[in-house]
LUMMIGU-681700 format. One record per residue (C-alpha): x, y, z; residue in one letter; residue number from 1. Coordinates in Angstrom, 2 decimals, always signed. Layout:
% residues N
X|Y|Z|A|NUM
...
END
This chain:
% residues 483
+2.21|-77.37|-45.58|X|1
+4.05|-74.45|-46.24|X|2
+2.78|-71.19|-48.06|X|3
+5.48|-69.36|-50.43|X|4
+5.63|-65.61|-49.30|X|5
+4.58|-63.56|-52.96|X|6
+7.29|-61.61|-53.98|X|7
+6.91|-57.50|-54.33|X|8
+7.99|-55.86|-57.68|X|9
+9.53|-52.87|-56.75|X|10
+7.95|-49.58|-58.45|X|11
+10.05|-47.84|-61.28|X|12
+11.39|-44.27|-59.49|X|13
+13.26|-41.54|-60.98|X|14
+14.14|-38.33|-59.75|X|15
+12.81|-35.07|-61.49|X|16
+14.82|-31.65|-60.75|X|17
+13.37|-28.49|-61.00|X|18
+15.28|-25.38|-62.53|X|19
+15.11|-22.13|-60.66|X|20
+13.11|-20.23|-63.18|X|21
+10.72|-23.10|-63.59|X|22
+6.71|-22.67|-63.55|X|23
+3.67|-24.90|-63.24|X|24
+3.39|-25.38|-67.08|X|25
+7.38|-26.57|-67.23|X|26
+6.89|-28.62|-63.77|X|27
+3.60|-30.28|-65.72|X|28
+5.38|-31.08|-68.69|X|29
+8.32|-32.41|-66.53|X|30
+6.04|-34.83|-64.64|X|31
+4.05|-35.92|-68.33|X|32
+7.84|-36.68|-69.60|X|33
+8.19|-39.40|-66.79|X|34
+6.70|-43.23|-67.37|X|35
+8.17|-44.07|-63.07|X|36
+5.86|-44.95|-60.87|X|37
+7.23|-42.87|-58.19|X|38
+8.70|-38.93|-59.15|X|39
+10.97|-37.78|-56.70|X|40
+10.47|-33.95|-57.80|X|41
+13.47|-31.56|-56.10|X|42
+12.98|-28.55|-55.73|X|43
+16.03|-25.90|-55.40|X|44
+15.33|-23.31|-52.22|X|45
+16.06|-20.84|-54.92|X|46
+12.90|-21.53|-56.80|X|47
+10.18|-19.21|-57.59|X|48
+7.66|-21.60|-57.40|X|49
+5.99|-23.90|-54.74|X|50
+6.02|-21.35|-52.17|X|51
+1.87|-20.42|-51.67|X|52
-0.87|-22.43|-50.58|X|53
-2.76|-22.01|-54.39|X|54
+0.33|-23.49|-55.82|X|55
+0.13|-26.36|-54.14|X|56
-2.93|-26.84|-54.93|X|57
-2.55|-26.87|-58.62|X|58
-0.05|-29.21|-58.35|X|59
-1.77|-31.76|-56.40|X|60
-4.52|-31.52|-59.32|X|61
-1.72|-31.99|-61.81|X|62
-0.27|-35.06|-60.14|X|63
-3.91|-36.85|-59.27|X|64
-3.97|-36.19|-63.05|X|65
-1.08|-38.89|-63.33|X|66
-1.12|-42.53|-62.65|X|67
+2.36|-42.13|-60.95|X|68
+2.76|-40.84|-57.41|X|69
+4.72|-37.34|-56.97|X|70
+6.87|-37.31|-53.74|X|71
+8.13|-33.81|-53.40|X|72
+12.23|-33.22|-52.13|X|73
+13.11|-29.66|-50.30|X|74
+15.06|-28.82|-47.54|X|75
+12.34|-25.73|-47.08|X|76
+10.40|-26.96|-43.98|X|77
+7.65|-24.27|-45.03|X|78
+7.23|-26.10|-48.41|X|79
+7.10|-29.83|-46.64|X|80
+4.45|-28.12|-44.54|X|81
+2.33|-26.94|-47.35|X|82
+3.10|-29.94|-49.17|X|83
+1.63|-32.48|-46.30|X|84
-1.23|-30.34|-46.24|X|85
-1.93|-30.68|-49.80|X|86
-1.56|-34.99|-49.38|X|87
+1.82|-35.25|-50.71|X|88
+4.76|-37.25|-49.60|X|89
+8.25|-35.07|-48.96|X|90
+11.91|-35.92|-47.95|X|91
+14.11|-33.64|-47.07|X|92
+17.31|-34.57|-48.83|X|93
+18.56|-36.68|-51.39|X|94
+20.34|-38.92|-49.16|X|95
+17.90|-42.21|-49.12|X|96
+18.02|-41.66|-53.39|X|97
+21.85|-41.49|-53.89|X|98
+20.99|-45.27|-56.05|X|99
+18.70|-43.66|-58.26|X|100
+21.86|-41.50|-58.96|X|101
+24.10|-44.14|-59.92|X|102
+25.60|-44.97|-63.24|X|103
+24.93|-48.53|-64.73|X|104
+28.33|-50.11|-63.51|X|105
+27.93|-48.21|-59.93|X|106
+26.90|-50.95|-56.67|X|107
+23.99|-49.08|-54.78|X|108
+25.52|-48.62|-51.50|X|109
+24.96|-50.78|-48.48|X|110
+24.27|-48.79|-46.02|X|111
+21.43|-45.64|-46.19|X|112
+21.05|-43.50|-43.49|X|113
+17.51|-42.47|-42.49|X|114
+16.32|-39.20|-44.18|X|115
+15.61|-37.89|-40.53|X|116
+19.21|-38.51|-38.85|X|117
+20.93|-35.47|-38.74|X|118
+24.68|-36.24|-40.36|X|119
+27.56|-34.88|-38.08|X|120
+29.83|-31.44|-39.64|X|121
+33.56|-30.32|-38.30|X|122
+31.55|-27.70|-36.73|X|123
+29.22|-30.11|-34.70|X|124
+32.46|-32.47|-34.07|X|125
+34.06|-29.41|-32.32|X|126
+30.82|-28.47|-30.38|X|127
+30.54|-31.91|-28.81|X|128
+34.04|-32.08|-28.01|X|129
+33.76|-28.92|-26.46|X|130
+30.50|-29.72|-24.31|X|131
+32.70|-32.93|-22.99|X|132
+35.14|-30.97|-22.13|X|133
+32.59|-28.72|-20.03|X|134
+30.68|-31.47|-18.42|X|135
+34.26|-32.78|-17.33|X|136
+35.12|-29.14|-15.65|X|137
+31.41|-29.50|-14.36|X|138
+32.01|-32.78|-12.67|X|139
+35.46|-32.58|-11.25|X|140
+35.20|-28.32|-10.34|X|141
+31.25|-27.84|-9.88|X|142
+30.04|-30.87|-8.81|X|143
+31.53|-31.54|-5.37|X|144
+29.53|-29.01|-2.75|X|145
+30.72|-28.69|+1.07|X|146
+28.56|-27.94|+2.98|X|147
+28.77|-26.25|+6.31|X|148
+26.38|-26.03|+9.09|X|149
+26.26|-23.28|+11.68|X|150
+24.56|-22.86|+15.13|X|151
+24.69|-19.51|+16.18|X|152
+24.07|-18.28|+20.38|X|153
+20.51|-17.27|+21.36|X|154
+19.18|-14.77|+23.97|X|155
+15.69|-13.56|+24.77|X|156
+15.06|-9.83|+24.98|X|157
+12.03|-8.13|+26.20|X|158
+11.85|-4.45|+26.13|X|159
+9.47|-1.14|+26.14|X|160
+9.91|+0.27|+22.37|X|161
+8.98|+3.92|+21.85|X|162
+7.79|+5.14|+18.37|X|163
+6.98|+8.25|+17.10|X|164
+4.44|+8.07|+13.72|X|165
+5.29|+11.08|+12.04|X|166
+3.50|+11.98|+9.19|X|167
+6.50|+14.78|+7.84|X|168
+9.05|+11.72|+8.28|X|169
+10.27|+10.19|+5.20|X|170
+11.99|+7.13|+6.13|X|171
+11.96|+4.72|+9.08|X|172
+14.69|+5.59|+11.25|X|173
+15.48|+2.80|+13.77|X|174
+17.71|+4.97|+15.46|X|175
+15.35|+7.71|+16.57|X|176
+12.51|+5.18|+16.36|X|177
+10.43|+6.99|+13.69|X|178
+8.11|+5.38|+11.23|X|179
+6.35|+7.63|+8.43|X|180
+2.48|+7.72|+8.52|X|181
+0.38|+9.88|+6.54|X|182
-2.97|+11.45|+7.25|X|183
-6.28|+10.06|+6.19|X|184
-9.57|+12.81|+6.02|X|185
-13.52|+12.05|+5.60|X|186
-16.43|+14.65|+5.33|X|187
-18.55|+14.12|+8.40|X|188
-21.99|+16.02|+8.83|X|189
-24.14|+15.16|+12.05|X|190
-26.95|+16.67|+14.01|X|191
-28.90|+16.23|+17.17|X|192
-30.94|+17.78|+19.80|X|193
-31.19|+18.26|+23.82|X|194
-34.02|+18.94|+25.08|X|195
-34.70|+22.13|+27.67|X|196
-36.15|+21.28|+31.21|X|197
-39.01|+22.78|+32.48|X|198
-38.40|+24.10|+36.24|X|199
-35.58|+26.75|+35.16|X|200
-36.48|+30.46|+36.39|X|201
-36.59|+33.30|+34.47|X|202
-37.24|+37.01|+34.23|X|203
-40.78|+37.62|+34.42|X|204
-41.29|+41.32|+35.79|X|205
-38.28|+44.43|+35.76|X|206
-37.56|+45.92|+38.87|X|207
-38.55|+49.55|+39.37|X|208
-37.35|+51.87|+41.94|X|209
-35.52|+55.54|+42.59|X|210
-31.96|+57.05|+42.31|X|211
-30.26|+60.27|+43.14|X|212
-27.55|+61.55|+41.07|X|213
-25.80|+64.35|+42.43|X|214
-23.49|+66.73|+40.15|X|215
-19.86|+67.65|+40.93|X|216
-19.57|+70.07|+37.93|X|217
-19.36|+73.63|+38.35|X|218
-21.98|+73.97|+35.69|X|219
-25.17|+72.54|+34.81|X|220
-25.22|+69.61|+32.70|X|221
-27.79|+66.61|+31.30|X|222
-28.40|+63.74|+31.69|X|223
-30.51|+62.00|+28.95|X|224
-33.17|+58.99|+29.62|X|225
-31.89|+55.70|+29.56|X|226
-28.67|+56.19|+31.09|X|227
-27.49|+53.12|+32.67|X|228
-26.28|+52.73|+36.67|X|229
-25.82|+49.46|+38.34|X|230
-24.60|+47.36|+41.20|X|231
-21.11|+47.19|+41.27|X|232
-20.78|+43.88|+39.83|X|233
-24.42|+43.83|+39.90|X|234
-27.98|+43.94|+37.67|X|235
-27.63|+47.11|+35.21|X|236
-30.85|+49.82|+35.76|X|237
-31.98|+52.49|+33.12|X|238
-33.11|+55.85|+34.05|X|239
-36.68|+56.89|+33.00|X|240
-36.46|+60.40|+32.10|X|241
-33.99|+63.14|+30.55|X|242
-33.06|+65.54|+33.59|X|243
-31.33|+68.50|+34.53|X|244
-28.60|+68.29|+36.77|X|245
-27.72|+71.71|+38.62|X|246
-24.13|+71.70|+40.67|X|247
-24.31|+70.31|+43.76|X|248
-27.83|+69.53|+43.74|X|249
-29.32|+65.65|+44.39|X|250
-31.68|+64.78|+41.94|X|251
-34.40|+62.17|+41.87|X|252
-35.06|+60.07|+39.09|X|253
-37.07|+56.83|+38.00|X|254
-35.24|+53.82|+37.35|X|255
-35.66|+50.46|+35.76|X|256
-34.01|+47.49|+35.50|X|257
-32.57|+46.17|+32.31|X|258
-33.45|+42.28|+32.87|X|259
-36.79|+40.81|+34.76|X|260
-37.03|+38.61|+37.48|X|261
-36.40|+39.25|+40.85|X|262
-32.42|+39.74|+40.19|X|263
-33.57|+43.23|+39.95|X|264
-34.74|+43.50|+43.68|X|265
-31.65|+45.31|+45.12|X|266
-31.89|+46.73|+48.22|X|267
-31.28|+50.47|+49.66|X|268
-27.84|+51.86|+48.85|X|269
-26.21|+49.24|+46.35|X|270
-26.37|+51.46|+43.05|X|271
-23.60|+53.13|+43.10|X|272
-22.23|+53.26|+40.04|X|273
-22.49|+54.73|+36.12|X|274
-21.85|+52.61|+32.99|X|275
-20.23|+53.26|+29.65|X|276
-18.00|+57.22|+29.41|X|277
-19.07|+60.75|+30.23|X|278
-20.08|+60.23|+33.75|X|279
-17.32|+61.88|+35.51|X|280
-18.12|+63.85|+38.48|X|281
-21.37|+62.27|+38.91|X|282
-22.65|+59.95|+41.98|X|283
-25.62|+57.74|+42.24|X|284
-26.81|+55.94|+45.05|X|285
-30.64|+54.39|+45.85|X|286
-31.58|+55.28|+49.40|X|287
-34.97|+52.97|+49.05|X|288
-34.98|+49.42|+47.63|X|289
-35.91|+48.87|+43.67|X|290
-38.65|+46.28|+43.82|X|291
-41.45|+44.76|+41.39|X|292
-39.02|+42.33|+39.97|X|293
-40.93|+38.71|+39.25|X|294
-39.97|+35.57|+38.10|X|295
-41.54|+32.63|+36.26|X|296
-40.70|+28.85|+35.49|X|297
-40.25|+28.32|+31.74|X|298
-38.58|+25.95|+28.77|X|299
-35.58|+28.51|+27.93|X|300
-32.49|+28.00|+26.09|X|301
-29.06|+28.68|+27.88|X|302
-25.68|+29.23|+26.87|X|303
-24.95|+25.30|+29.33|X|304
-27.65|+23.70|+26.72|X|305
-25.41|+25.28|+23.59|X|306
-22.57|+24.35|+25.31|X|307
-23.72|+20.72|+25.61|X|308
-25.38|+20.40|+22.47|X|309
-22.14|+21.53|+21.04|X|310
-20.01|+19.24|+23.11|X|311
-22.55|+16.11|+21.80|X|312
-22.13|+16.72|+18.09|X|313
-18.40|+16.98|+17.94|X|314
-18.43|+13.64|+19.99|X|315
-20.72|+12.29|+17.26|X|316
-18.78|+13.64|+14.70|X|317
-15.62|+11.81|+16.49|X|318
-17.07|+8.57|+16.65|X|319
-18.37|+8.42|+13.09|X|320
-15.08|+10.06|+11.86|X|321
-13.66|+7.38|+13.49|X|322
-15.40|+4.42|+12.16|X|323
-15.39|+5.80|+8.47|X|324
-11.66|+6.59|+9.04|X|325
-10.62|+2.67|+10.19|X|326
-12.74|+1.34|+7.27|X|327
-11.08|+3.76|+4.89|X|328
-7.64|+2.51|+6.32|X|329
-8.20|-1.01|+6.15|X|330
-7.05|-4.30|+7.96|X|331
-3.37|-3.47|+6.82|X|332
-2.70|+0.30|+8.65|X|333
-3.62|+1.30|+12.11|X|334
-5.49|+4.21|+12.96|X|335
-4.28|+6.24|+16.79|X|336
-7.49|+7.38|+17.84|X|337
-5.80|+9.92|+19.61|X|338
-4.15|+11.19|+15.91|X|339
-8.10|+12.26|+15.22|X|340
-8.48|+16.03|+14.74|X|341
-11.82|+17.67|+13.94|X|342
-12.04|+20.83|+11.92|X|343
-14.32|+23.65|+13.59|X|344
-16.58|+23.36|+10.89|X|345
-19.92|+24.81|+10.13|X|346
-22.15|+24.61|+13.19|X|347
-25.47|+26.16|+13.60|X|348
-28.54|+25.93|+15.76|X|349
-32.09|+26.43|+15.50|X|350
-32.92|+28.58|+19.02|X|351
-30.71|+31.49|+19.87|X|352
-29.86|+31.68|+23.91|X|353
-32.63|+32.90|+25.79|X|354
-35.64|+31.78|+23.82|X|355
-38.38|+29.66|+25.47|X|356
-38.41|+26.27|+23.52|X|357
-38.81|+22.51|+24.09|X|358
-35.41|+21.74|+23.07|X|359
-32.50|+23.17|+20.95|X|360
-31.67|+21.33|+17.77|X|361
-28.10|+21.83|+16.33|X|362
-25.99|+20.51|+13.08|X|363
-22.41|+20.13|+12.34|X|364
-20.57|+19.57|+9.17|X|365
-17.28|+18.93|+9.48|X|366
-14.11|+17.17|+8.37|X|367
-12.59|+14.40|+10.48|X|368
-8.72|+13.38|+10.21|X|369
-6.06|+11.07|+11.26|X|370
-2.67|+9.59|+10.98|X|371
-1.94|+5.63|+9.72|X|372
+0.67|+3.85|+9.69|X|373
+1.42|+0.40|+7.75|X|374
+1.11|-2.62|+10.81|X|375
+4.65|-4.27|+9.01|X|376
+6.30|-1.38|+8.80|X|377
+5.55|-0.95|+12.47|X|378
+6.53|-4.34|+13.70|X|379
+9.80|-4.01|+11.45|X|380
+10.52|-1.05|+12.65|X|381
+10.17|-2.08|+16.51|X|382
+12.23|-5.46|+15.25|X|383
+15.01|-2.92|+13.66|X|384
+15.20|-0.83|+17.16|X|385
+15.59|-4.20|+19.63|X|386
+18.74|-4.75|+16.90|X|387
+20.28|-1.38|+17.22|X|388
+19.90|-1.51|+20.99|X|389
+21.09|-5.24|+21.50|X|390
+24.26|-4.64|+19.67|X|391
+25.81|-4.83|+16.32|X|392
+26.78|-8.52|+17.25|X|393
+23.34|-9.48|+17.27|X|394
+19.79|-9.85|+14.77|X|395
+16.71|-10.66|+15.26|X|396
+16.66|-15.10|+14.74|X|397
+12.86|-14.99|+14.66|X|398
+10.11|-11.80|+14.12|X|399
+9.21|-10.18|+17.52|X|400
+6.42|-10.65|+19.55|X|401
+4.78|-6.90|+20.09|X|402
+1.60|-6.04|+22.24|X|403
-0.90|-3.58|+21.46|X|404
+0.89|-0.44|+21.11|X|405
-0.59|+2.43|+23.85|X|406
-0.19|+6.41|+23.10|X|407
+2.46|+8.38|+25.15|X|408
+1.53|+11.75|+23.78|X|409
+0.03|+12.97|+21.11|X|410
+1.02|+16.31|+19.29|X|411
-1.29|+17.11|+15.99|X|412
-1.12|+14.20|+13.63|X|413
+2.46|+13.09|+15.29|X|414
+1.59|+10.28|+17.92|X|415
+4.51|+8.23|+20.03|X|416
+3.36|+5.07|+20.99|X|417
+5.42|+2.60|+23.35|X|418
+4.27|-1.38|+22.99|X|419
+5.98|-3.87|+24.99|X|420
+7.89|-6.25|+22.17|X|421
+10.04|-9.57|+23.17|X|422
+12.11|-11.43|+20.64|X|423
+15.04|-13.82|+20.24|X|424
+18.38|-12.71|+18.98|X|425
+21.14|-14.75|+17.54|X|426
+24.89|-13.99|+17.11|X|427
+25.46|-12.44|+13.73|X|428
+26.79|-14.41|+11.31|X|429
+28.22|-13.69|+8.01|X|430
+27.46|-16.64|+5.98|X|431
+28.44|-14.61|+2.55|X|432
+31.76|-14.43|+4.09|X|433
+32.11|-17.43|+5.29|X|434
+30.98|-18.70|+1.26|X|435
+34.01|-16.48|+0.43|X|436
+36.44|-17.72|+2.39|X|437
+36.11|-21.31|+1.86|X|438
+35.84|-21.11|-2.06|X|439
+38.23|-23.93|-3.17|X|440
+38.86|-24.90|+0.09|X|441
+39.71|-28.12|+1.40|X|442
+38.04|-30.55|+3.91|X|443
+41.27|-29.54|+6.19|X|444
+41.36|-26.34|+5.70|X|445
+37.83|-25.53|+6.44|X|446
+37.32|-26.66|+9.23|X|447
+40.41|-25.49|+10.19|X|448
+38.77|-21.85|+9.28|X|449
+36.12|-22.47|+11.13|X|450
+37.38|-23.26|+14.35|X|451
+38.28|-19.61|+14.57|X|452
+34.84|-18.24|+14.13|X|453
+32.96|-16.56|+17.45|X|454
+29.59|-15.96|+18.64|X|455
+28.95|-19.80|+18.04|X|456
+26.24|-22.34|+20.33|X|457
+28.00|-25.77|+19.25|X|458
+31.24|-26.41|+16.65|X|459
+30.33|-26.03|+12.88|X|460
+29.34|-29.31|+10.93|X|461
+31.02|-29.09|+7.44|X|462
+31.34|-32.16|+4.73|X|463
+32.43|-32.43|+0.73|X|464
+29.92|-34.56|-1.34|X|465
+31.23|-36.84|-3.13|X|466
+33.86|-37.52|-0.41|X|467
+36.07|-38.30|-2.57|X|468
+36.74|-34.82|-3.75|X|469
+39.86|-32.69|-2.61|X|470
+38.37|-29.55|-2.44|X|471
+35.30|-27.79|-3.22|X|472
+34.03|-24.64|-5.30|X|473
+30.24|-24.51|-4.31|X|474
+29.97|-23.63|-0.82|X|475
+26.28|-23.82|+1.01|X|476
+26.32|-22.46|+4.08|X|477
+23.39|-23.44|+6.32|X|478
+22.88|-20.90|+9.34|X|479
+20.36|-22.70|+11.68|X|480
+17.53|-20.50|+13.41|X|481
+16.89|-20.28|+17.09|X|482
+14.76|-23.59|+17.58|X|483
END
């Protein structure tokens, strides 16, 4: 048994074309005019209508208001967008309604291109003849590629590299093997303490004893209290009274040493001599020894404890300059220890020299510097010198090998450092000229060229892809690296 498909009656259509001065009111009274089922309305790009969201809006009312179904023609993608969103159907030409253009007597025609199949213009026709042409130049004058393989000669060097960081530099220069640096600073402040021992001897009692000073003068003169004779070279002694010194005539007089302690026991005959001007003509001697002079054991500062203290607290301040300069620097820049410079600072301590104490305190705040230097920029550099020296013929084929650089010398912030650096050079090879050179070149006649080349470990390895190409334009030259 067989079931007849129902036929479809096609809907009425008919097309509706705007003006470009029409409004809503016109389009309305357009649409009410029309008994088809389906309106095809155009709509000129020209138009002042139909081009804002509200518009659209009032005429989706207006056709929901109809029993036939608007379908809305422009070539404005902006109005098919605003159309869609407002639930109406859009073409964008009249090219799938050329039959509802048709006179009575006029055959619809037979074949309708889709509304989305972009029709072909002289200008396109031109365009894709011209990209043919190009793809044919592409294939017969770009495609083929030779390419050539070269093996350049290898040697190992290994070599003592000297460079100088120089903070005043302002380039690498491989030839005098300097690499700029600059110079890093922290504030450092840091104290400590020594403490005094307790079996030193000092001064406890001053020496007493006698002197006679005899005058040269021709006259009587003075001499006032608390002149000072001494040992030559020797413990200083004060005279205890003003006296009167006639010409020619010895005179006794009380003396007393300057410091305590038993340095001031001298014996008979050693004083001998005047300090400070105004003594001319005047001689001193002791003819019995000065004695009374004690000593005691005691906690007492001395200039070796301020010495040391002071020696301590610029090591400190080193060692924490140091550290605070290498973190400040970073993973990526070296820091010469010996590059470190410490600024005399402001130092002070609690106990002068000579006072009785348990132990001197001190402080010292300071600024620390140094010179860095970028760790590539230091192995390129040392890469750069192993070059120059090995010869113009030869480069670096793979980066150096370089030990832990030690310090030469140091002067200020500039440090030279020598490290012990291997590598492995290859010939040089201009693969840019070689490119040149065999531009358009063929099979023959490269390899022909580059029989003639130097400086290489095997013979070059060249081939054209497709092989069935005479010659070739792109060249890829393929220097292989020390393996």
């Amino acid at each position: 048994m067989f079931f007849r498909r129902p036929q479809v009656v096609p809907r009425s259509q008919e097309l509706v074309f705007l003006d470009a001065d029409d409004d809503l009111g016109t389009i309305r009274s357009k649409l009410e005019s029309s008994s088809a089922e389906e309106i095809y309305l155009v709509i000129p790009r020209r138009s002042s209508v139909l081009r804002t969201p509200l518009e659209f809006r009032i005429l989706a009312r207006i056709a929901n208001e109809m029993s036939s179904e608007t379908i809305l023609v422009t070539d404005d993608p902006a109005r098919r967008r605003l159309a869609n969103q407002e639930g109406f159907r859009t073409r964008r030409g009249l090219r799938t309604l050329k039959h509802l253009m048709l006179g009575p007597d006029q055959n619809p025609p037979r074949l309708v291109v889709p509304d989305w199949v972009p029709l072909p213009t002289l200008t396109s026709f031109f365009s894709l003849l011209g990209l043919l042409i190009v793809a044919g130049l592409a294939i017969f004058g770009f495609y083929p590629q030779m390419h050539v393989t070269l093996v350049p000669q290898t040697r190992t060097v290994n070599q003592a590299v000297d460079v100088t960081v120089d903070p005043d530099a302002k380039g690498a220069d491989p030839s005098t093997g300097t690499l700029p640096a600059s110079v890093i600073s922290v504030p450092v402040d840091v104290s400590g303490s020594v403490q005094i021992p307790s079996d030193r001897t000092i001064g406890s009692d001053k020496a007493h004893g006698e002197a006679i000073i005899t005058s040269q003068r021709t006259a009587a003169s003075n001499l006032p209290k608390g002149s000072i004779v001494r040992v030559d070279g020797g413990p200083q002694f004060t005279t205890d009274q003003d006296l009167n010194l006639p010409p020619r005539v010895p005179v006794r007089v009380g003396i007393t040493a300057v410091d305590p302690g038993t340095v001031g026991n001298v014996a008979a005959g050693q004083i001998t001599t005047f300090d400070g001007n105004g003594f001319d003509q005047l001689q001193v001697t002791n003819q019995r020894p000065t004695s009374g002079g004690t000593d005691r054991q005691a906690k007492v500062v001395s200039a070796d404890d301020r010495k040391a203290l002071d020696d301590q607290l610029r090591k400190d301040a080193h060692d924490k300059g140091l550290a605070q300069l290498q973190q400040k620097a970073g993973p990526d820049q070296t820091l010469p220890e010996a590059s470190l410079a410490i600024d005399p600072g402001n130092e002070s301590f609690d106990q002068d020299v000579g006072a009785e104490s348990d132990q001197l305190t001190g402080r010292l705040t300071t600024t620390v510097s140094g010179t860095v230097f970028q760790n590539l920029a230091y192995n390129d550099l040392v890469g750069k010198v192993l070059e120059q020296k090995s010869g113009s013929d030869w480069e670096l084929g793979a980066p150096v090998k370089i030990d832990t650089p030690g310090v030469l010398k140091a002067d200020g912030h500039k440090v030279v450092l020598r490290s012990q650096a291997s590598g492995l050079l290859q010939s040089s090879v201009d693969a840019d000229g070689v490119r040149r050179a065999l531009t358009g070149s063929s099979l023959q006649d490269a390899r022909t060229y580059l029989t003639r080349l130097s400086g290489l470990a095997e013979a070059p390895n060249v081939v054209i892809t497709p092989t069935w190409a005479p010659r070739a334009f792109r060249i890829d030259v393929n220097v292989q690296g020390p393996k």
